[in-house]
N, C-alpha and C positions, 0 to 999 in steps of 0.2 A: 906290778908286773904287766897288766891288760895293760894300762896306759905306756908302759914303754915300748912296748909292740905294736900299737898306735902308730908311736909316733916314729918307731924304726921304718914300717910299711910306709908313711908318709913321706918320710926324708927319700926313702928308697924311689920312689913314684915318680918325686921330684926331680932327682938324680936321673931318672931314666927316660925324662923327659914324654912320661906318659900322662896324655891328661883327665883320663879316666882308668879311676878305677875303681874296683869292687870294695867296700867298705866290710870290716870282718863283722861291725855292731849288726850290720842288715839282717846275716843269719840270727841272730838272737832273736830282734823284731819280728820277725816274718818265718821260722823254721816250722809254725805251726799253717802257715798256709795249705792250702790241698800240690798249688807248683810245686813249691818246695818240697815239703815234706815227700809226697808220692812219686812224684815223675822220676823214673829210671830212664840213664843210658840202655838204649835198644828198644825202649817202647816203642810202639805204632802213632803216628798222627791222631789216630782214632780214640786210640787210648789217650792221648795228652786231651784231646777237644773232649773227651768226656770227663778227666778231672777238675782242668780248668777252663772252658767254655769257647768260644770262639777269642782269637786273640785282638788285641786294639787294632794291630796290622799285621799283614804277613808280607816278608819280602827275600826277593831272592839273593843269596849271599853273593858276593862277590869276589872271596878270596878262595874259598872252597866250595865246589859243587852242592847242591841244597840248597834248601829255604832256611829262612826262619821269622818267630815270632814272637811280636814283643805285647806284652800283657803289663798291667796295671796293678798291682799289689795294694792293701789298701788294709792300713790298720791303724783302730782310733782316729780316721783324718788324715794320717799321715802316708801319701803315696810313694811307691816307690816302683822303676821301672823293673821288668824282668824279660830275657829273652828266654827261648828254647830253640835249640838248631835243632834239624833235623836234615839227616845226610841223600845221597839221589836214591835210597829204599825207603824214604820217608820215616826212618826209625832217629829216633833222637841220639844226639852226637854229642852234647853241651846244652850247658844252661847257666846261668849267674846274673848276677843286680846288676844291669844297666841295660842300655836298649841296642838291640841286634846291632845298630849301626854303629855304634859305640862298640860292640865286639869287633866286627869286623876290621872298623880301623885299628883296633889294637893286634891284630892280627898282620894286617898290612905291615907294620911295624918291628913285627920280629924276623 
């Protein structure tokens, strides 16, 4: 069943001409990180920089008003990116595996 849902999300992807997207295995990998796990919609900036540290970069969105910031995940070796939006209150809006700019264009998109 996991594998056909795979590979349903994949054909879908393709089909819609997106070329990033959020892989569902990354939650499995990574659900025990402090991002992941902790960080809620409507936290403080203050609060995300104190669970997960300063970000690799922070940059301003382009399609919706706000920043965001894209961090480094890192288990066993294996990296993976991650952003956090945060809206013009500075309270977080979004988060998921891949890198801010990478959201954004998928945003441009819809």
């Amino acid at each position: 069943m996991y594998k056909q849902t795979l590979a349903v999300l994949a054909v879908a992807a393709a089909a819609s001409g997106c070329s990033t997207m959020e892989n569902p295995a990354d939650y499995v990998t990574y659900n025990d990180e402090p991002l992941v796990r902790d960080v809620r919609d409507g936290m403080t900036r203050d609060e995300v920089l104190t669970i997960g540290g300063p970000p690799s970069t922070e940059v301003e969105n382009t399609v919706t008003p706000g920043t965001c910031n894209n961090y480094i995940l890192n288990v066993e070796g294996k990296e993976q990116p991650y952003y956090v939006t945060f809206d013009t209150n500075g309270r977080v809006d979004g988060k998921g595996f891949m890198t801010c700019e990478d959201h954004q264009d998928n945003k441009r998109r819809l």
